[in-house]
C-alpha positions as CSV (number, residue, x, y, z in Angstrom):
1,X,94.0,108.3,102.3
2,X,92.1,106.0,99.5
3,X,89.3,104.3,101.5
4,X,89.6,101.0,99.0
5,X,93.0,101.1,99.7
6,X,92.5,100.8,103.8
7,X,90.2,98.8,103.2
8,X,92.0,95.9,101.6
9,X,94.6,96.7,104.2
10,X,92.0,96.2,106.9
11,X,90.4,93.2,105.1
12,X,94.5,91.6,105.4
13,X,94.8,92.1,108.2
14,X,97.9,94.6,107.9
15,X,99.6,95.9,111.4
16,X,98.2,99.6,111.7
17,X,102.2,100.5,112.0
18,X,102.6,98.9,108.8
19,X,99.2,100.2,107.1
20,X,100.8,103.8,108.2
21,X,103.9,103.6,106.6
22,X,102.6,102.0,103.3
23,X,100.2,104.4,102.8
24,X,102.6,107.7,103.0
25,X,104.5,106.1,100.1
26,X,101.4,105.7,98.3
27,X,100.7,109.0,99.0
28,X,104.3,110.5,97.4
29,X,103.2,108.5,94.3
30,X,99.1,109.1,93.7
31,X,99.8,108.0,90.2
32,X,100.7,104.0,91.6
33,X,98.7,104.8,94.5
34,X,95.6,104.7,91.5
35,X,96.9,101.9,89.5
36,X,97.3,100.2,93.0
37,X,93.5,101.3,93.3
38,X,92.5,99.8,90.2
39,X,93.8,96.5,90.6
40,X,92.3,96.4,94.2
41,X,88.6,96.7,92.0
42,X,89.2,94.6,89.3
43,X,92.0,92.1,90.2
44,X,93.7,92.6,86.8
45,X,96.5,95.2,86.0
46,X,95.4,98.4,84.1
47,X,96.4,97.9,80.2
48,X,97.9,101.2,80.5
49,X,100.4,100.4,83.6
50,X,102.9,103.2,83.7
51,X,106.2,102.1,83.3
52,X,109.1,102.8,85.6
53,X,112.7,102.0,85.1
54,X,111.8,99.6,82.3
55,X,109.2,97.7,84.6
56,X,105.1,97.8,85.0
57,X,103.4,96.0,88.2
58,X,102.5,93.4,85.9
59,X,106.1,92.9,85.0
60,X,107.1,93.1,88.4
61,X,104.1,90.3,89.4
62,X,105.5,87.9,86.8
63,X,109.2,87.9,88.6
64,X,108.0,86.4,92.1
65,X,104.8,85.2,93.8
66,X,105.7,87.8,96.0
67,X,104.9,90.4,93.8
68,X,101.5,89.5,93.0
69,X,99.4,92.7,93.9
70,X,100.6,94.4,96.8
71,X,104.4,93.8,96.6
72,X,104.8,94.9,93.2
73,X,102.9,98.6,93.8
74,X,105.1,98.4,96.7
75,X,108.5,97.6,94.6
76,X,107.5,100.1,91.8
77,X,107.6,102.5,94.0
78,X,111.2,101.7,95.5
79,X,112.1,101.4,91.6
80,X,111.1,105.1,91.9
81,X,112.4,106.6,95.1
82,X,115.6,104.3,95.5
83,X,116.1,102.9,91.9
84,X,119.9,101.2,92.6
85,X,118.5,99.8,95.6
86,X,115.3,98.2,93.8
87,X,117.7,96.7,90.8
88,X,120.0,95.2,93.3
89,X,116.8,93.2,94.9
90,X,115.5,92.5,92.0
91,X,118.6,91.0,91.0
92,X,118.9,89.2,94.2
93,X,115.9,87.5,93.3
94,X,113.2,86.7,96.2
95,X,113.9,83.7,97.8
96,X,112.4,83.5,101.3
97,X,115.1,83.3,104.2
């Protein structure tokens, strides 16, 4: 487990339950788990941001205020594991219920 990520998950305040679960799917995918990682340090997205089915984190951020940061680490990975699934909410857009 990535001690800076914990810790920004401590320093939000994130339910343990949830900290759990967020960090196994970080762990499948070390390679956003270290972008994730980098934009923890330096608040910016790496210039280098891999690119997965057509979308960056930074692409991803510029979509919804919910996807600053956190959420769009979070969606890349879905774009990964469940890509049809990830399309659909993307499509969907993110309005809040």
């Amino acid at each position: 487990m990535s001690s800076i990520i914990e810790k920004y998950y401590n320093d939000n305040n994130v339910a343990p339950a949830l900290v759990k679960q967020k960090i196994e799917r970080l762990g499948r995918n070390p390679d956003i788990e270290k972008e994730f990682e980098y934009w923890i340090e330096n608040k910016q997205y790496r210039p280098d941001s891999m690119e997965i089915e057509g979308y960056t984190a930074q692409k991803l951020s510029q979509l919804s205020k919910y996807l600053i940061g956190e959420g769009a680490f979070m969606l890349l990975i879905e774009l990964r594991e469940a890509p049809d699934k990830a399309h659909k909410k993307i499509a969907r857009g993110f309005k809040v219920k």
